[in-house]
C-alpha atoms as a printed R data frame, in Angstrom:
    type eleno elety resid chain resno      x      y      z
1   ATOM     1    CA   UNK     A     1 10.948 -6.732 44.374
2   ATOM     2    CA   UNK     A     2 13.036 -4.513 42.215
3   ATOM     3    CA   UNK     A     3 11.258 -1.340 43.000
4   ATOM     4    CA   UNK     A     4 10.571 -2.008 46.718
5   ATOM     5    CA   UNK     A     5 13.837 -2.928 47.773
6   ATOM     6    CA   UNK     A     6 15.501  0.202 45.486
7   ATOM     7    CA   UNK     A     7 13.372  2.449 47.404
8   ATOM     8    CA   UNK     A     8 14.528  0.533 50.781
9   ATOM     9    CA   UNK     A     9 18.217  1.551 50.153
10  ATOM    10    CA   UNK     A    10 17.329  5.232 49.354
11  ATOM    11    CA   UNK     A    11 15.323  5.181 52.369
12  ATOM    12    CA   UNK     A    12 18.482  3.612 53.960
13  ATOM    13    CA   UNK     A    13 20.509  6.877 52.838
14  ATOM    14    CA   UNK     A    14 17.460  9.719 52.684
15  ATOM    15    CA   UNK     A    15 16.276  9.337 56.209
16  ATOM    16    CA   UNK     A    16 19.801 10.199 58.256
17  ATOM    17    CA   UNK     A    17 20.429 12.867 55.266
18  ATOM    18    CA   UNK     A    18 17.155 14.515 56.443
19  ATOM    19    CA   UNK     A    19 18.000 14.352 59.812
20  ATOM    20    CA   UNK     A    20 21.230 15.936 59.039
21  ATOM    21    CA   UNK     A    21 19.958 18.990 57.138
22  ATOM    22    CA   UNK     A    22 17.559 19.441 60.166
23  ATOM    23    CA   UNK     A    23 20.295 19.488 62.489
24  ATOM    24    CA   UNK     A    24 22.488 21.636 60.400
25  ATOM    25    CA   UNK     A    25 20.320 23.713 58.512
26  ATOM    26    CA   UNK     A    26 22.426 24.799 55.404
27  ATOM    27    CA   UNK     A    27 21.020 27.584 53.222
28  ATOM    28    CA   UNK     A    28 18.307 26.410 51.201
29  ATOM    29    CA   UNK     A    29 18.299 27.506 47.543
30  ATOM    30    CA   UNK     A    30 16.183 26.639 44.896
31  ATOM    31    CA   UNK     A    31 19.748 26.271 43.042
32  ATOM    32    CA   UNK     A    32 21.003 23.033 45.113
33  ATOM    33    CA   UNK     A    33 17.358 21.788 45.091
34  ATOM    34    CA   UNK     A    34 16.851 22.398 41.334
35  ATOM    35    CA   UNK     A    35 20.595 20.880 40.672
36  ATOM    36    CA   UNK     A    36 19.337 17.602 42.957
37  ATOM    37    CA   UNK     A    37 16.271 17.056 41.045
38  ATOM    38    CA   UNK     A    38 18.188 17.895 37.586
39  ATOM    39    CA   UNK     A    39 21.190 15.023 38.319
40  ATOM    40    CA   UNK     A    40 18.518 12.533 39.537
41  ATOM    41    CA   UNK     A    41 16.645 12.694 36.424
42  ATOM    42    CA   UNK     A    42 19.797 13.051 34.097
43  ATOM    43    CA   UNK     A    43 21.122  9.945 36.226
44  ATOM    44    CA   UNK     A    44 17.652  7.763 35.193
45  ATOM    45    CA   UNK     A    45 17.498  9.161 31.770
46  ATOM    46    CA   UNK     A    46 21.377  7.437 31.203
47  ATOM    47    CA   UNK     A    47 20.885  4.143 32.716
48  ATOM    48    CA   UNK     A    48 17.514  3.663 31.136
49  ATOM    49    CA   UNK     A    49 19.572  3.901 27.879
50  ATOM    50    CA   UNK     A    50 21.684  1.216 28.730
51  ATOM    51    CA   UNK     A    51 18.885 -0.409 31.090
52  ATOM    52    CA   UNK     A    52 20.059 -4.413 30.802
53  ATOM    53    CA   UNK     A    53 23.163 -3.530 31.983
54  ATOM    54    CA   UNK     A    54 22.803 -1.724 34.522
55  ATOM    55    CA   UNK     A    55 20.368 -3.369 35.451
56  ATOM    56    CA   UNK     A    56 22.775 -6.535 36.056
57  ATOM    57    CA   UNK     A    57 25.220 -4.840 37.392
58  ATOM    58    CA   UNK     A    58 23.015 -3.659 40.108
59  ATOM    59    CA   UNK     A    59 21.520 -6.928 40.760
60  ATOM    60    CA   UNK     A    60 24.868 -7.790 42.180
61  ATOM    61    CA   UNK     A    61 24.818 -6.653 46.368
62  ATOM    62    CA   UNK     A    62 28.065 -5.842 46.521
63  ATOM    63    CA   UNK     A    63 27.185 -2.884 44.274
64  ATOM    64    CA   UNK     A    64 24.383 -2.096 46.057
65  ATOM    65    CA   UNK     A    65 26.263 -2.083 49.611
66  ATOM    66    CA   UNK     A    66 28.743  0.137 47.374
67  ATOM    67    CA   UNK     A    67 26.559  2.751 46.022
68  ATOM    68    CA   UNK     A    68 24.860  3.209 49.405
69  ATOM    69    CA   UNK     A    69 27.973  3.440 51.016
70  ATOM    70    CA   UNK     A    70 29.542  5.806 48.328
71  ATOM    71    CA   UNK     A    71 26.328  7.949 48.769
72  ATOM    72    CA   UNK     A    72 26.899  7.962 52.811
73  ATOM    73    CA   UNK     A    73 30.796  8.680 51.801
74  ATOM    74    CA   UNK     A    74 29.161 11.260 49.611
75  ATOM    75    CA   UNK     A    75 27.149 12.961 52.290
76  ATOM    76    CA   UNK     A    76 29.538 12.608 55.029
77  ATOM    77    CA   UNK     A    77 32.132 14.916 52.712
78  ATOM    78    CA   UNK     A    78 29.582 16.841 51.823
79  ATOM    79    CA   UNK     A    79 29.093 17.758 55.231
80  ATOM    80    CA   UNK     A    80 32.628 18.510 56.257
81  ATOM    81    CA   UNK     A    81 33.874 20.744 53.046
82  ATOM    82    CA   UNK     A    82 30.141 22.104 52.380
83  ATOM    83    CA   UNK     A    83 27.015 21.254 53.846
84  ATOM    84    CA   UNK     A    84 24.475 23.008 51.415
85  ATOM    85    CA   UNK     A    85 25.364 19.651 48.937
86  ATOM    86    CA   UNK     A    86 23.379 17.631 51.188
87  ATOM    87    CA   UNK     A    87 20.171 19.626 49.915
88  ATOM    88    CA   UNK     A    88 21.147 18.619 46.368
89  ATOM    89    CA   UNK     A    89 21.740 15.229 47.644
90  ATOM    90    CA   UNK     A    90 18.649 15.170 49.172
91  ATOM    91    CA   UNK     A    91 16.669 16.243 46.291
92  ATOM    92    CA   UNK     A    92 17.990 14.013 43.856
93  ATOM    93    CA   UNK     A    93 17.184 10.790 46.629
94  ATOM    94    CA   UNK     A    94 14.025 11.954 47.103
95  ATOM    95    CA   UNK     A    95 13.315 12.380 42.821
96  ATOM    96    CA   UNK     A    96 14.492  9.346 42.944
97  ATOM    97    CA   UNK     A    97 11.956  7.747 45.229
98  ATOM    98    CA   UNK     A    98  9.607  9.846 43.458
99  ATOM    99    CA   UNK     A    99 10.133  8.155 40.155
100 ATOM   100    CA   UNK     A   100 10.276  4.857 41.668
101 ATOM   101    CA   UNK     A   101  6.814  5.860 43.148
102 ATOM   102    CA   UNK     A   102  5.599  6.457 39.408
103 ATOM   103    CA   UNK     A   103  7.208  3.492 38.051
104 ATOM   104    CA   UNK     A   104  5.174  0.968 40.420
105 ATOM   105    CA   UNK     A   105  2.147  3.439 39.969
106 ATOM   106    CA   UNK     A   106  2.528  2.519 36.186
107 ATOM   107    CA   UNK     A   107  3.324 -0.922 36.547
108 ATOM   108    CA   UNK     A   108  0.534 -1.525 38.754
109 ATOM   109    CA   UNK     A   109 -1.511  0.190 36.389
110 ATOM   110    CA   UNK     A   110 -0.637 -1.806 33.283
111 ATOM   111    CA   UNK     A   111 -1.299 -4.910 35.491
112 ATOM   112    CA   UNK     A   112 -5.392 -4.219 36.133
113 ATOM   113    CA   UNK     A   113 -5.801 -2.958 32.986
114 ATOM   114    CA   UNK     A   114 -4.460 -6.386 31.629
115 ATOM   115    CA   UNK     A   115 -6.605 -7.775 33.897
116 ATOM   116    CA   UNK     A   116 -9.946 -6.171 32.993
């Protein structure tokens, strides 16, 4: 359930982020998408290196209902001092979802070839 419900609370946080940048529609440059895509990966690339860990820290929902709030918090500023962040926000949420996708794509994987 790991997966499923980490790509819920993106979800939880991409969805109103896309709705903003439709509303708003800040300058789109490959810059802020490239930067979004960059941190996200950077981001996965660290905690994989210290993967238990984090990975009990995060099992803990207060610091999930943190981190989604801090990324609303995030946004939210973002929008008020300068909106073009929300693409890079955006882009790293949606790498994000992206390599969640190709983690359970993987792990799926793994599982039928066991099983053949």
């Amino acid at each position: 359930m790991g997966r499923r419900r980490d790509a819920v609370l993106t979800l939880l946080v991409v969805v109103p982020i896309a709705l903003t940048l439709a509303l708003t529609r800040p300058p789109l440059r490959l810059q802020m998408v490239v930067l979004g895509v960059v941190g996200a990966l950077v981001l996965e690339a660290a905690s994989l290196a210290a993967r238990d860990r984090v990975r009990d820290y995060w099992e803990r929902p207060g610091v999930q209902t943190l981190s989604v709030l801090g990324v609303v918090g995030v946004a939210a500023a973002s929008l008020l001092v300068e909106p073009e962040l929300l693409v890079a926000l955006g882009s790293g949420l949606v790498t994000y979802l992206v390599v969640l996708a190709v983690a359970e794509s993987a792990a799926r994987l793994g599982r039928y070839q066991d099983n053949s």
